[in-house]
C-alpha positions in Angstrom: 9.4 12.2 -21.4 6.6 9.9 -20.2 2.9 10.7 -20.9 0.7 10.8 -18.4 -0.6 7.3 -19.1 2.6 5.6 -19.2 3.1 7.2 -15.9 0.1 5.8 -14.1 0.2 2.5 -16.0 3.9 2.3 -14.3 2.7 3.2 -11.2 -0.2 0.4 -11.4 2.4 -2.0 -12.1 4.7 -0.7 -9.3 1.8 -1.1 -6.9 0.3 -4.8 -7.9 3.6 -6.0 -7.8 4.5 -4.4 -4.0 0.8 -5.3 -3.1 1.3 -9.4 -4.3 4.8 -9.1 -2.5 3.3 -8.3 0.5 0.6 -10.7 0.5 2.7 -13.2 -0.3 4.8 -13.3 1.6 2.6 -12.5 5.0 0.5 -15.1 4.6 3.5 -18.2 4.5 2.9 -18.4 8.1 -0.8 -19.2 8.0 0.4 -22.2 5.9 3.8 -23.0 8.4 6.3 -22.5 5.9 9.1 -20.3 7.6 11.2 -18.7 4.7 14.3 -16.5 6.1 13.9 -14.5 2.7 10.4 -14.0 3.5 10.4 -11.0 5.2 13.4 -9.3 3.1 10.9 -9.7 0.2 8.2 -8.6 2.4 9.8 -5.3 3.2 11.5 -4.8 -0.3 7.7 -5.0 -1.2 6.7 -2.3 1.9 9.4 0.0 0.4 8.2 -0.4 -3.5 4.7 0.3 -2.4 5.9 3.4 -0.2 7.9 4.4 -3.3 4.9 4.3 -6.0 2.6 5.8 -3.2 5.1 9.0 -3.3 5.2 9.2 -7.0 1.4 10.0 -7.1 -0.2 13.2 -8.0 -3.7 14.4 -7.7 -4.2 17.3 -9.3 -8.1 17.8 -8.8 -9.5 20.1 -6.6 -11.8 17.7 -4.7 -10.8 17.9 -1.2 -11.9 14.5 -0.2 -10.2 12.7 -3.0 -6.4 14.5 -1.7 -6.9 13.3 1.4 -7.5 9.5 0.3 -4.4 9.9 -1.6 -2.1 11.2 2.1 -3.9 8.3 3.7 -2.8 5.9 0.5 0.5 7.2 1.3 0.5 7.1 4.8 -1.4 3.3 5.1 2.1 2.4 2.6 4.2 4.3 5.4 2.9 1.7 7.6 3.5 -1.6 5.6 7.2 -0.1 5.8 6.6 0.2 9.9 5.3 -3.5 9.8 8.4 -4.4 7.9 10.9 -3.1 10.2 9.0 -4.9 12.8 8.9 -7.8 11.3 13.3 -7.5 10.3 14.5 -6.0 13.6 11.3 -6.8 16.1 11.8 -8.1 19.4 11.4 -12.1 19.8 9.6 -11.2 22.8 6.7 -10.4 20.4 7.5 -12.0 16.9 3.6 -10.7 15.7 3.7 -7.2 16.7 4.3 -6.5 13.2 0.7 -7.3 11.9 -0.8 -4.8 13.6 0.9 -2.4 11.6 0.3 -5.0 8.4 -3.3 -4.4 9.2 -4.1 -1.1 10.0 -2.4 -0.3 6.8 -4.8 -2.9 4.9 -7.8 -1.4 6.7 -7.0 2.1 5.3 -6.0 1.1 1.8 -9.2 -0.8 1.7 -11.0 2.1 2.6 -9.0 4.5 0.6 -9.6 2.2 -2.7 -13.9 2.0 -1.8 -13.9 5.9 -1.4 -11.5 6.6 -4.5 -13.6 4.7 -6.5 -16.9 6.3 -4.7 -15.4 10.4 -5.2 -14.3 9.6 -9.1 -17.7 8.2 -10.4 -19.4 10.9 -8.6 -16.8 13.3 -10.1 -17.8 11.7 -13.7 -21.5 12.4 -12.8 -22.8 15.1 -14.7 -24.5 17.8 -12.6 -28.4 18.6 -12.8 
């Protein structure tokens, strides 16, 4: 069996890798370059961070930091949302799927500031 920190330093690993996948491969069309494998590895990366997102457990009692982890999880439901757009969307709109790309950055963003906020306040030792 894992130990706890094997666990998390897997999941850290799972998530920089989906997070440089999706990067990566969104912003080849700032730069022109049209790469049909592109968005395969775009949504392969949506899935792995979808995947590691699920695998996470907070076990705290601080009700402010489970809900940053169901909106971690539900901003990497939406990179999967932007991939499907971006597969199987219409050619009518071929950049409907960055809204979805960004309201999932937007809440991961903010989920990461907060996290980081809730845990060094956690840390703090009470007067």
């Amino acid at each position: 069996m894992l130990s706890e920190k094997r666990i998390q330093q897997a999941q850290y690993v799972m998530l920089s890798v989906a997070m440089l996948l999706i990067v990566g491969t969104a912003i080849l069309p700032l730069f022109n370059v049209y790469w049909a494998p592109a968005k395969w590895i775009y949504a392969f990366g949506a899935v792995l961070a979808l995947a590691e997102r699920l695998t996470e457990r907070y076990q705290g009692t601080n009700i402010r930091l489970r809900r940053l982890y169901r909106m971690a999880k539900f901003s990497a439901l939406l990179y999967c949302v932007s991939a499907y757009f971006l597969c199987f969307g219409s050619s009518e709109h071929p950049t409907e799927w960055l809204a979805f790309l960004m309201a999932g950055a937007v809440m991961q963003t903010y989920c990461m500031w907060v996290h980081d906020y809730e845990v060094k306040k956690e840390k703090k030792p009470k007067d």
